[in-house]
N, C-alpha and C positions, 0 to 999 in steps of 0.2 A: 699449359698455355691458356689464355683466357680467350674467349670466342663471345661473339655477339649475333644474335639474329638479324637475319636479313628480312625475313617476314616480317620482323617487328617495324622493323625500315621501311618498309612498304605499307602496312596499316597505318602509321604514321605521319606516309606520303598523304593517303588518304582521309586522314579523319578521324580513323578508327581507334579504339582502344588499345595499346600489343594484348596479345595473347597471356595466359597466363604461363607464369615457372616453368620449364618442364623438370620434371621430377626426377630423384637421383639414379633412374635405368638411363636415364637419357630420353625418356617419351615425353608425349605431348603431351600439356595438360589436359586435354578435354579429347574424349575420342573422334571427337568430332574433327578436330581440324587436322591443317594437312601439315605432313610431315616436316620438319623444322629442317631452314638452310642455313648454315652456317660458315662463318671465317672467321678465322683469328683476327684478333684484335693484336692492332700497333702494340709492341713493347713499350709498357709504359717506365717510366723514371724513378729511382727510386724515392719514398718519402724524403723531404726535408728535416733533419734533425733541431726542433725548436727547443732544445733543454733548460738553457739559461732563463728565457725572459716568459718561461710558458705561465710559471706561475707566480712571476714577481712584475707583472705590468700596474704603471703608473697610471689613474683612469683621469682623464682628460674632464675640464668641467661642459656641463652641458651651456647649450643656449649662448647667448651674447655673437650670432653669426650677422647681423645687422649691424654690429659695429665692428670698423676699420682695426684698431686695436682694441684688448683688452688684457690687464696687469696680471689677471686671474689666470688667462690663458697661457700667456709667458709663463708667468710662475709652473703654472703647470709641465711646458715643455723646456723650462733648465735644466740642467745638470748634464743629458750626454754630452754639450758643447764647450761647458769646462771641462769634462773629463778629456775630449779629446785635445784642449789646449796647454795641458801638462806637456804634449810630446814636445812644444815650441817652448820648453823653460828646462828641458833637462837637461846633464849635467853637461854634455856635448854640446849644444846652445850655449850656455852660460860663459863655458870653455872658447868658444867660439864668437861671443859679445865679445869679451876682456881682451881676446888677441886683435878684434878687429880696432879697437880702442885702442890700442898700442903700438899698433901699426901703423895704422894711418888717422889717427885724431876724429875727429865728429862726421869727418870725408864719408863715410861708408853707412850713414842712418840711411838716407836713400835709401838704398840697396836693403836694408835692413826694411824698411818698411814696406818698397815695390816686395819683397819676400813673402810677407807676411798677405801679402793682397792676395797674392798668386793661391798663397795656401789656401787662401779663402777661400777662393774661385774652385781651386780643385775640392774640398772637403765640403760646400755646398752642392759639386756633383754625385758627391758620396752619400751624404744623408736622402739625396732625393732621390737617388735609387734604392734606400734602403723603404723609405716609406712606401714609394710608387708599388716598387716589386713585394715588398714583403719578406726580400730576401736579401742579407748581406752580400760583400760585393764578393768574399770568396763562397756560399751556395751557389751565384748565378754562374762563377768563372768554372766550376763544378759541372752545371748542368749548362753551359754554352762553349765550351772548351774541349777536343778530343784529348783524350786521358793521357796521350805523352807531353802536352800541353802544358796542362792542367798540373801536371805533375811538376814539371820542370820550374810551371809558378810558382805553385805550393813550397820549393827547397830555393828557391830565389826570398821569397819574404821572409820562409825561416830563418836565413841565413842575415836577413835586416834585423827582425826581433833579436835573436843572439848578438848581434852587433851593440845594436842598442840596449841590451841587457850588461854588456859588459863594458859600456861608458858608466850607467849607473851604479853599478859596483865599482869601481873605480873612482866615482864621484864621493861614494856613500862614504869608504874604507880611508881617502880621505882627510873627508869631513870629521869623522872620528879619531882619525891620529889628529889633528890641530887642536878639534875640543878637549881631548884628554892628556894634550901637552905630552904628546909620541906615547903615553903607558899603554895605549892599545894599536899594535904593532901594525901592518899594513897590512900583513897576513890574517892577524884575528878581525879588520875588521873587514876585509872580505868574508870570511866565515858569520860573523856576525851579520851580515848584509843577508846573506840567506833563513837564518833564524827568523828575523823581525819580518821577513814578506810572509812567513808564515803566520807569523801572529797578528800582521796586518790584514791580513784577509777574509780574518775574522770577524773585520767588521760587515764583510759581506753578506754574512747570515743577520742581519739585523734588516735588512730589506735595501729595496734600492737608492732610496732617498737618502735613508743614512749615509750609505756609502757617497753619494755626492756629496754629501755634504763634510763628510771628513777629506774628501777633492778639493773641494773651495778652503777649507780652514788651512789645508798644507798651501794652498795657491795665496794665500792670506797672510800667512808665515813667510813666504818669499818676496810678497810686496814690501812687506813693513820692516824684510832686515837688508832685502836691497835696496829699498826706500829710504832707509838711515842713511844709508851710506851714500844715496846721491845727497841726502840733505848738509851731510854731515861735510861731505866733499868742495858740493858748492860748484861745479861748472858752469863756467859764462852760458847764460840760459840761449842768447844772442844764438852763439855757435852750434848750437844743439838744435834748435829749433832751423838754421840757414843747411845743416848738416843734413836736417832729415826729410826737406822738401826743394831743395836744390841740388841736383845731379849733377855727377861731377866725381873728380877725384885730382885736382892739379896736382902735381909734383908728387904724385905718388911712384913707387917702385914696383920692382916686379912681387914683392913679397902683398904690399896692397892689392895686388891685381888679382894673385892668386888667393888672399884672404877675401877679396868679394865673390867671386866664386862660389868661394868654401859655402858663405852666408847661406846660400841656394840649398848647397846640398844639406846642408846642418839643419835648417829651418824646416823644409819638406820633408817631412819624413816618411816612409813607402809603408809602413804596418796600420800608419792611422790612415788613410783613408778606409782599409779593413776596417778600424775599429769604428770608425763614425758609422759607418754604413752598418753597423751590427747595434752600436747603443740607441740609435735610433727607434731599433725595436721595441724598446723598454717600455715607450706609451702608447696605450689603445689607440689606435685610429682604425677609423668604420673604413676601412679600404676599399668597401663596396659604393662610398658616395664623394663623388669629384671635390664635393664643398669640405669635406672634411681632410681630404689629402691636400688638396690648395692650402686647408688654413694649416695643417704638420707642417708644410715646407714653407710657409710665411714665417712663420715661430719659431723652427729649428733656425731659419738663418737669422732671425735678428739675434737671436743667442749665440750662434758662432762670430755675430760681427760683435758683440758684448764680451765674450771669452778672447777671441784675440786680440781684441784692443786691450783688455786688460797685460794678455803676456806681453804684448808688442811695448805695453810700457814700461813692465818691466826689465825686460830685455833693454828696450833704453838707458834707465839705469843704470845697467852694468858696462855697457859702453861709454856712457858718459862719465861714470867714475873713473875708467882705468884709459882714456884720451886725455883728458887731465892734470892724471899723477903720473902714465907710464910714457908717455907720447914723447919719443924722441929722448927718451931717458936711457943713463948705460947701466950697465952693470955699476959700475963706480959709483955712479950717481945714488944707485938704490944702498949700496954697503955703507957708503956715508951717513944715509938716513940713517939706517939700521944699526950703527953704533950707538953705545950708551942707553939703549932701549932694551937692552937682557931677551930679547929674541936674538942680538946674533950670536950670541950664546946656545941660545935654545936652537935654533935651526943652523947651524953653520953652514956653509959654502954652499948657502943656499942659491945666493950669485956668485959667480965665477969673479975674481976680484982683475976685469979686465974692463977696458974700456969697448967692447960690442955692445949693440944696442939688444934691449932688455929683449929675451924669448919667454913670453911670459903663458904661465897654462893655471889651472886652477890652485895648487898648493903656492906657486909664486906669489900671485894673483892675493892671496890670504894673510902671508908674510910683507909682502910689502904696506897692503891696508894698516898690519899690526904698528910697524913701524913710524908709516908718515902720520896716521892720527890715531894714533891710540891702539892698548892692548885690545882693547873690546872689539873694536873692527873686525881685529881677524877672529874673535868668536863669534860675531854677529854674522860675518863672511860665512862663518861654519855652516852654521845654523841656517841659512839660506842654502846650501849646498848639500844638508843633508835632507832637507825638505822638497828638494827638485828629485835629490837619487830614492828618496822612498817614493812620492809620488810616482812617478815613471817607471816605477820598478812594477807597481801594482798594473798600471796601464796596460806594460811591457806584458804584463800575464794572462790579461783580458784579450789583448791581441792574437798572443799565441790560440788562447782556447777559441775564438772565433775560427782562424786562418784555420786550424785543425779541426775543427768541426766542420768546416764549408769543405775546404777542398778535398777529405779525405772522406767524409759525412762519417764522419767518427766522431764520439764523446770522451774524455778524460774527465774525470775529477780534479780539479784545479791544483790540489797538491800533489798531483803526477806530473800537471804538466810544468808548475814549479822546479819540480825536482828533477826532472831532467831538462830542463831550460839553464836552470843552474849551475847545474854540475858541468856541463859544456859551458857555459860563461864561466864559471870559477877557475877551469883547470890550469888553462893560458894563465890566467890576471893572478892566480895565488902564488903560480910558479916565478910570474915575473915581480911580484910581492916581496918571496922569498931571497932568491936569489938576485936581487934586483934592487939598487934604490930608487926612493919616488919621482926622481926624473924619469928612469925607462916606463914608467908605470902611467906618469900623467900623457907621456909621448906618445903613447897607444890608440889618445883620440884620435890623432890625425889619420892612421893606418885607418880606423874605426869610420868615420866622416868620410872619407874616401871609398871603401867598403859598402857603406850606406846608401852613395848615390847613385853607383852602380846597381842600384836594387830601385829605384825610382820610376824607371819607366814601367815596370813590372807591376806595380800597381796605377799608375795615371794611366797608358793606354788602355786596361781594361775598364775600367771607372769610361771612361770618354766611350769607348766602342759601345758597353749597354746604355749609358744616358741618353746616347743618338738614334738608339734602336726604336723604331715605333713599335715593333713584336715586343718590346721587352717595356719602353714605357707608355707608350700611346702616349695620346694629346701632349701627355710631358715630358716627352723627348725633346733636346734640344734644340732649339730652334738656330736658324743660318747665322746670326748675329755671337750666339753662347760657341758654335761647333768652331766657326772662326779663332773666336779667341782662346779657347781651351785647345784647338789644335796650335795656335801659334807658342801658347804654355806650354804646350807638351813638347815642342819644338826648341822651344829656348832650351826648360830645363834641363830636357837631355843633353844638351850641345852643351852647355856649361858644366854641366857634370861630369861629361867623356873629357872635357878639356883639362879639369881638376883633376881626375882619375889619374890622365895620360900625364898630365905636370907631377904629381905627386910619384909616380909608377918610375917616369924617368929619371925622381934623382935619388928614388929608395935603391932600383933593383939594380944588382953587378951586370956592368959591360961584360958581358958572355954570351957565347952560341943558345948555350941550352934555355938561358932566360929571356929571350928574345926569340927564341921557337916557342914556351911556353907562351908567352904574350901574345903574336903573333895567333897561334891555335883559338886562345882562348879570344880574343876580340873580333877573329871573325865568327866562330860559335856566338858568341854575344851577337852582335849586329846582325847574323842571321834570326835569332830568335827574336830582335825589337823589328826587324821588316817582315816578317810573319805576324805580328800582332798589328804592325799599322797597316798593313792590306785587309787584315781583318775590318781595323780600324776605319779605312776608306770605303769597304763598302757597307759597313753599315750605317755609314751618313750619306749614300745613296752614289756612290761614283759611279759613273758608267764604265760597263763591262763588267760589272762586277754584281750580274744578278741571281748567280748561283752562290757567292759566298750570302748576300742576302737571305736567299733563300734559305741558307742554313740554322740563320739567327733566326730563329721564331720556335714555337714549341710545335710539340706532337699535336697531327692535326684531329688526334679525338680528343682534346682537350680544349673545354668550354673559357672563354677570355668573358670581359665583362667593358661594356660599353655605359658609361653614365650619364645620369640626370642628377639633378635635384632629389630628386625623391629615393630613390635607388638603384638599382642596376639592374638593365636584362641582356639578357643573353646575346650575345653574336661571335658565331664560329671563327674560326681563324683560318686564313688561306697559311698553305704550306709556304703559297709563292709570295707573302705579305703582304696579304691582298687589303681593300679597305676595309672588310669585315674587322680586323685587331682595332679597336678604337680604346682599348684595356688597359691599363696597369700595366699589369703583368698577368701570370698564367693562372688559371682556377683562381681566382678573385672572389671566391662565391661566398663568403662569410666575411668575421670581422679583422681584427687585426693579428688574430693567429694565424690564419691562414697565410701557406706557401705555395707560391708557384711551382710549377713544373715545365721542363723546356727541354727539346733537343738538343742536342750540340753543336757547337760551328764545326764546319769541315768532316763531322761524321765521326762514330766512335770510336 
């Protein structure tokens, strides 16, 4: 146990010098003085594990703080904001543009843009606590979370990553039977999907920049073969443009209503806010001076409004293609096409040769393109679809190794944690691969998507509870105006999610006792664990009554915070009770941008 002097406390009261060491019998140092009192010192937390970005940070250029913008600057802080704009182009998205385009016509860009906003909103909370604190948002949920919590978090996101790991396999395997005209079966290229993350990862060891930049060139590969295809398609620009800032859905069905929904949960994805709040690390910032964190969270976000306007237009694209061609089209309609073009040769009864209107998912989605304009479409299709499933895939593995490093303060070697990411994404999707044609296989997103949103609040309340916190960000805690609207976000998204969940839950699982006990068990287990997290949530944006969960959120009170200037940082203690002494970041601030906080728990260990 670690002990501190109390004499020293008191010379220090005074003026005076401490005393020297005392030496390893346990005496004083000097004969003279008087016998040492002592107590234990607060259990302190354990170290922060900074493995990833310790020795591959991007350094920021000096000077230019006099002006409003600078290009230099930007440039400097690109790339974790397209990395984390990959998670709004995978193959689930993409799967989830084409159906909303065929459902209900150009009706749903709205929804499709109001989506993307929200993302924003949330993944702007995510980077600014990653700057502020110095800590990803699964370290802080680590050290502000008691450990059945924490835990519970921890296999809630795992269980998003694995989700989203097995759309992208799914996407990838494919993208690969279309490109090689079926010679690689659905099975090989699931297996093959696992090979290539390993040799894509490789670009990792060439430094960080690299690796962005092989992120943009695959994000660059999906604009220009989705971008074909709007050019090549041609939709009335009118409708598209009235579609995507006019609200609205007239005469849509219940299949519309549940595809807007979907949009919510497809779009926001629960692992990247994890991940923004961790890539953020990758650039030096002096965390010890306010001007330098102000200008990280000026530049991070014009790069995430840079990165998602980019996916947001792609993703228009592929609604606007397939509103178009598939909108209120049947099956009949599509085999018609598809005659005399040697795909309905190649893909037979790929539609049902009925008059229902088209169910359309991504291998449909590629056949029909081949059809109405050309064989190339559907390898251009491909090729956009295998460029979203490796992208995402790599993401998919940066997330994992964060979420595991933070919540468990554990480290893997990335090709551990590949391999067992994989092997649990593979065994489902090979099996229904196998024994299964590529309908049961593309049909998995929707289980997948469904699966996924139920995983959302799990990361938005936690992100919203530390942004609020002044123990956790000081001065950049969110103000009444931000706590507003991210609590009204958090509030929608959830409610449209449970709605999608419970619609999708009710017309998958069999009318029976036992499946309606499980549900039952399981949604109130759920909804107890999201009204523990938003009482968390309320009082750490100051409710009344609620001055002990307060009190919780702040760190150990032997731990120095840091109050800014201009010039640098000095010292001021921290109340237990969040007193106005936290004027800090976050906890030990006391260096540059390697430095991590340290913090107590909410609610106690």
């Amino acid at each position: 146990m670690a002990y501190e002097d109390l004499r020293d406390e008191e010379r220090a009261d005074d003026g005076r010098e401490p005393s020297p060491a005392a030496g390893s019998d346990g005496s004083s140092g000097s004969s003279g003085d008087t016998p040492r009192i002592m107590k234990p010192l607060p259990p302190q937390p354990p170290t922060v594990l900074d493995t990833y970005f310790a020795d591959n940070r991007v350094e920021v250029p000096p000077g230019e703080e006099e002006k409003w913008f600078s290009w230099r600057k930007l440039w400097a802080f690109t790339g974790p904001g397209f990395l984390m704009s990959i998670a709004y182009l995978d193959p689930g998205n993409i799967e989830s543009d084409l159906q909303s385009g065929t459902v209900a016509s150009y009706k749903l860009l709205w929804m499709l843009l109001s989506a993307t906003v929200l993302g924003l909103m949330a993944q702007r909370l995510a980077a600014r606590l990653g700057v502020v604190s110095g800590m990803h948002l699964a370290e802080v949920c680590h050290r502000q979370y008691p450990k059945p919590a924490r835990l519970a978090l921890w296999i809630m996101i795992e269980v998003a990553i694995i989700g989203s790991d097995m759309q992208e396999v799914i996407g990838t395997s494919i993208a690969l039977y279309m490109l090689s005209n079926k010679l690689i079966p659905l099975w090989g290229g699931v297996l093959i999907t696992v090979c290539d993350t390993f040799t894509f990862l490789l670009v990792d060891k060439y430094g960080m920049r690299k690796l962005e930049a092989f992120f943009c060139f695959l994000i660059t590969v999906m604009g220009i073969m989705f971008g074909y295809e709007y050019v090549v398609v041609s939709p009335p620009q009118a409708d598209v443009i009235s579609g995507m800032f006019i609200p609205g859905c007239s005469g849509c069905d219940s299949r519309s209503l549940l595809q807007a929904v979907g949009i919510i949960g497809a779009v926001i994805m629960p692992h990247n806010l994890y991940l923004h709040s961790a890539l953020v690390k990758s650039r030096h910032v002096d965390r010890t001076q306010r001007s330098r964190i102000r200008e990280a969270n000026y530049y991070y976000f014009i790069e995430s409004c840079l990165a998602l306007l980019v996916s947001f237009i792609i993703n228009v694209f592929v609604v606007s293609v397939f509103a178009y061609g598939l909108f209120n089209k049947t099956n009949q309609d599509v085999v018609d096409v598809c005659k005399g073009t040697g795909l309905d040769t190649m893909y037979p009864d790929t539609f049902p040769n009925n008059t229902e209107l088209v169910d359309a998912d991504l291998f449909k989605g590629g056949v029909f393109l081949g059809c109405q304009f050309g064989v190339a479409c559907l390898y251009i299709w491909a090729v956009g679809i295998l460029a979203a499933g490796q992208s995402s895939t790599m993401t998919g593995t940066y997330s994992g190794q964060f979420v595991m490093e933070g919540f468990l303060n554990l480290t893997w070697p990335k090709w551990k944690r590949v391999l067992v990411t994989r092997t649990i994404a593979i065994l489902p999707t090979f099996f229904i691969a196998v024994y299964k044609d590529i309908n049961d296989l593309t049909g998995m997103n929707d289980l997948l998507n469904a699966l996924m949103s139920l995983q959302l609040p799990f990361a938005l309340l936690p992100t919203l509870t530390f942004t609020s916190s002044e123990q956790i960000m000081g001065e950049f805690r969110n103000g009444t105006p931000m706590k507003i609207a991210a609590s009204v976000l958090s509030a929608l998204v959830v409610g449209i999610n449970i709605f999608f969940v419970v619609s999708y839950v009710r017309d998958t699982l069999p009318a029976v006792w036992w499946a309606d006990l499980m549900l039952a068990v399981s949604g109130v287990a759920y909804v107890g664990f999201i009204g523990y997290l938003t009482t968390l949530l309320y009082g750490a944006m100051g409710g009344p009554g609620f001055d002990r969960i307060r009190a919780h959120i702040v760190y150990n009170d032997s731990v120095q915070s840091h109050s800014w200037d201009e010039e640098g940082p000095s010292e001021a203690p921290i109340s237990c009770a969040g007193g106005s002494g936290d004027t800090g970041p976050g906890a030990g601030a006391s260096s540059g941008a390697g430095d991590t906080a340290t913090a107590g728990p909410v609610g106690g260990q």
